[in-house]
C-alpha positions in Angstrom: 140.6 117.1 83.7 144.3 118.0 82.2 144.2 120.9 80.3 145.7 119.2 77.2 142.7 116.5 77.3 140.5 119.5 77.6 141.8 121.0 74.4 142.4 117.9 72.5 138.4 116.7 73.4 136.9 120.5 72.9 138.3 120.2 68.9 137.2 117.0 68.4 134.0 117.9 69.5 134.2 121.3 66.9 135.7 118.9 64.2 132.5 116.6 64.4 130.0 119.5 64.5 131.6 120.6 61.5 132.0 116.6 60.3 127.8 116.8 60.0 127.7 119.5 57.8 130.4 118.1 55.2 129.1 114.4 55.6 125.6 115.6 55.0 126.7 118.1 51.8 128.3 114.7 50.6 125.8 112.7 50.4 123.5 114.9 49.1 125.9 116.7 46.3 128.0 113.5 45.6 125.2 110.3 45.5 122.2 109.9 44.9 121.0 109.3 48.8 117.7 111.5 49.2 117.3 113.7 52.2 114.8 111.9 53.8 116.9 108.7 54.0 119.6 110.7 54.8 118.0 112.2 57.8 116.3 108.6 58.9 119.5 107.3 59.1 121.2 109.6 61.0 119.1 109.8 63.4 118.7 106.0 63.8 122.4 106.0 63.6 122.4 107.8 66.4 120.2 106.5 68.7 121.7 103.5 68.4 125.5 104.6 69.2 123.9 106.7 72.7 121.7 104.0 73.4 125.2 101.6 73.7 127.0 104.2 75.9 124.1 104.7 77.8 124.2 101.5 78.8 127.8 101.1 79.0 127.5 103.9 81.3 124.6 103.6 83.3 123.6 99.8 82.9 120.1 100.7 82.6 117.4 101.7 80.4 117.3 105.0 79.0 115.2 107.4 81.2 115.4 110.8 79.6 114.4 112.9 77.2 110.9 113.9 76.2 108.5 114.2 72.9 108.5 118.2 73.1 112.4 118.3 72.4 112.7 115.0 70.0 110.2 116.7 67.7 112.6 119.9 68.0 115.5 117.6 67.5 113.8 115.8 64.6 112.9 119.7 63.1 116.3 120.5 63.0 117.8 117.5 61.6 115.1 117.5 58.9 115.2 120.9 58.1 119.0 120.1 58.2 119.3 118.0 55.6 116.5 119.4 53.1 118.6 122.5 53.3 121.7 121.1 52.2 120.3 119.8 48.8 120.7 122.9 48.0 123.6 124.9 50.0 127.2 124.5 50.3 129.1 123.4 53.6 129.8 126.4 54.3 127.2 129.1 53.9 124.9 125.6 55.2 126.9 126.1 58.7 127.1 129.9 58.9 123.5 130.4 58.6 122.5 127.4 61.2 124.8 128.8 63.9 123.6 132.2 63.4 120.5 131.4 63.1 120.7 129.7 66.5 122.4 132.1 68.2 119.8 134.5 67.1 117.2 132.0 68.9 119.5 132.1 72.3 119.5 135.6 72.2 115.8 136.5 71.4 115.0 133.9 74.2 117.0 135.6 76.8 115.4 138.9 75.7 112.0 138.0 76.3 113.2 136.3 79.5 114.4 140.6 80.7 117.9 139.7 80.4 119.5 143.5 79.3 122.8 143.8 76.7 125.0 145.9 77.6 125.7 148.5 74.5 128.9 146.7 73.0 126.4 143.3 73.2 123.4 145.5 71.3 126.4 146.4 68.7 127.6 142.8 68.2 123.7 141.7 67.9 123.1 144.5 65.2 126.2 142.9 63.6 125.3 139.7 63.3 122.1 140.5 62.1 123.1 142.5 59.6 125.6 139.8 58.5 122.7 137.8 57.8 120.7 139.8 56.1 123.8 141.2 53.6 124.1 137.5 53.2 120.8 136.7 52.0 120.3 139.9 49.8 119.6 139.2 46.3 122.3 138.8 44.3 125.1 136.5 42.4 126.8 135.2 44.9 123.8 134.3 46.9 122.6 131.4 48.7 119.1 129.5 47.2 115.8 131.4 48.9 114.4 127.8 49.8 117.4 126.1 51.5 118.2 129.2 53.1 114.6 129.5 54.9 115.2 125.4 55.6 118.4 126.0 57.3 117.2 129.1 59.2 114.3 126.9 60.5 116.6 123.9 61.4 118.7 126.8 63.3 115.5 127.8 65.8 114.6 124.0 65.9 118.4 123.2 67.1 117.9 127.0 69.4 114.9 125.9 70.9 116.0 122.0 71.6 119.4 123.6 73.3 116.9 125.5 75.2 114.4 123.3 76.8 117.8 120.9 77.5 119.1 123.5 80.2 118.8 122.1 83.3 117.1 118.5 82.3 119.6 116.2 84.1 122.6 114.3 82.4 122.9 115.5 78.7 124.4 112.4 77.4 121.0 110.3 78.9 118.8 113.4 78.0 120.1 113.4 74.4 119.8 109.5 74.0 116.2 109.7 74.7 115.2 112.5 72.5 116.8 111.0 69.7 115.3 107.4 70.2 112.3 109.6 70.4 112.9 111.6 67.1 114.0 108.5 65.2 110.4 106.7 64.6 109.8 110.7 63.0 112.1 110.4 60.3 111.1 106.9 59.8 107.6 108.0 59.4 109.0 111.4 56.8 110.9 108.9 54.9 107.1 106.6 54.6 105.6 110.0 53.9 108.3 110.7 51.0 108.6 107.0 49.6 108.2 107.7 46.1 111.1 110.0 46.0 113.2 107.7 47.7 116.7 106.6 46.4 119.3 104.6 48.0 123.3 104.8 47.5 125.9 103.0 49.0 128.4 105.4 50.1 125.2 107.9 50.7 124.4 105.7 53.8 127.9 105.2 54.9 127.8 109.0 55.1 124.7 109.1 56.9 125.6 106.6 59.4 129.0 108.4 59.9 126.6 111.5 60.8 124.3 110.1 63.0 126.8 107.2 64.7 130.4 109.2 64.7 130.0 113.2 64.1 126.9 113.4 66.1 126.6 110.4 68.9 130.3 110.0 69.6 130.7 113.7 68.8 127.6 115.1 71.4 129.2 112.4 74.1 132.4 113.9 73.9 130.8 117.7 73.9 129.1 116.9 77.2 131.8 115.4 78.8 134.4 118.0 77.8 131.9 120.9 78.9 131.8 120.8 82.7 135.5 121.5 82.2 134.5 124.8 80.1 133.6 128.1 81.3 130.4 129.2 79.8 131.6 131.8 78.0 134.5 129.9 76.5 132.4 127.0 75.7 130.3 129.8 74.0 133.0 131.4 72.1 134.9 128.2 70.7 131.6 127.3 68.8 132.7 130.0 66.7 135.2 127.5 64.9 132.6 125.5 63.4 131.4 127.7 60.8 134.8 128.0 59.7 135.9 124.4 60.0 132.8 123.6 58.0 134.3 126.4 55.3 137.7 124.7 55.1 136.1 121.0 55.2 133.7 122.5 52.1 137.1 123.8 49.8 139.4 120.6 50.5 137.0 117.6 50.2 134.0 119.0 48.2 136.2 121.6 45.9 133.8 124.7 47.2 134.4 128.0 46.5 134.6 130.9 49.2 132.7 134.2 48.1 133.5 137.9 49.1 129.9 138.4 50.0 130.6 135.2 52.6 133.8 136.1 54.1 132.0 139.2 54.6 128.7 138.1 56.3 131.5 135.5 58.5 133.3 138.0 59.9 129.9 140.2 60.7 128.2 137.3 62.3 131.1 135.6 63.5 132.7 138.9 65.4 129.2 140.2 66.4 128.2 136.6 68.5 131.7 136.7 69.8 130.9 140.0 71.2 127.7 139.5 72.6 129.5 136.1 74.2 132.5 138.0 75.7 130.9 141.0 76.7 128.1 138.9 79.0 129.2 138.4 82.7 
């Protein structure tokens, strides 16, 4: 693959990872969409769109997938979106990502794997970036959607995990979200009486589930054999901070000390876990 398609496919990949977390924050802030419906119909949204390349691709049925990692899947994009009633774009992002990379690296740690000591400084980093950025105070973020998003970040940790190794990502990813689909629908049942529809709300669903996260996963995997691992690693780093920009142009957010702070602890000590493993 030509390095410039390389580059031009790796940030539209990082634009539509950051694309959920606006789109989501949207609908939530902007109509009056509630997050059950919201998550429904992403993840329908998406099904549908991987089920269509699937078969574009393949000409078959889909094959993969499997209930342990849809109901991960499903965690994550529920936890997701009942989270971002109450967070902005960009501490929403910040604390997902970390909060998955904290998953990768706990998992690896129980698995023997040993950090090196400039790793073990970059993980003492992060995690310390989090924590100064959930300490009481003004500036910060709600207890409750905090916890949310923490626990959509291990859902999203754990669903990455059990997908090492399980075939074609694309097919693999189709099925769990077919899979994790009939979940929302049965959340959204489960929450019927708080239920409220809005136009644009669904439209920015549906751009979640069909563009930023079925077209935008497709393109991921299909960019990422290209990758080194440890570049494919590091240029997730952008999303937090794409999702920060996204949150002050289109949804007039503010940016905090105490965040630019905790971005640049979490942000630089991932980076130097990532670089520094061989």
């Amino acid at each position: 693959m030509q390095t410039s398609r390389v580059i031009a496919l790796t940030g539209l990949a990082m634009l539509a990872f950051a694309g959920n977390s606006l789109l989501c924050r949207l609908a939530l802030k902007q109509t009056s969409l509630d997050a059950s419906s919201f998550t429904t119909l992403r993840l329908v949204s998406g099904a549908l769109v991987l089920w269509l390349i699937v078969r574009v691709r393949h000409g078959k049925p889909m094959a993969g997938g499997n209930w342990w990692s849809a109901l991960a899947l499903f965690a994550y994009a529920a936890g997701f979106s009942f989270a971002y009633v109450h967070l902005p774009a960009a501490t929403g992002a910040l604390l997902l990502f970390g909060a998955v990379q904290a998953t990768m690296f706990a998992y690896g740690l129980t698995r023997g794997e040993r950090f090196s000591r400039p790793q073990l400084i970059g993980l003492l980093l992060a995690l310390g970036g989090l924590v100064g950025l959930l300490l009481p105070g003004l500036s910060a973020p709600p207890p409750l959607g905090s916890v949310l998003m923490l626990g959509a970040g291990v859902a999203w940790g754990v669903y990455s995990l059990r997908g090492r190794g399980a075939g074609d990502a694309t097919l693999v990813t189709a099925g769990n979200f077919m899979r994790a689909a009939p979940m929302a629908g049965l959340l959204s049942l489960l929450l019927w009486g708080q239920t409220t529809f809005d136009t644009a709300g669904i439209v920015y669903a549906v751009a979640s589930g069909a563009v930023a996260s079925g077209l935008g996963y497709t393109v991921w995997y299909t960019v990422l054999p290209a990758l080194k691992a440890t570049h494919a690693a590091t240029v997730q780093l952008s999303v937090p901070v794409l999702a920060a920009l996204g949150g002050v142009l289109f949804l007039g957010e503010s940016i905090t000390v105490r965040l630019v702070l905790a971005s640049a602890a979490i942000l630089g000590g991932i980076a130097l876990v990532i670089l520094e493993k061989r």
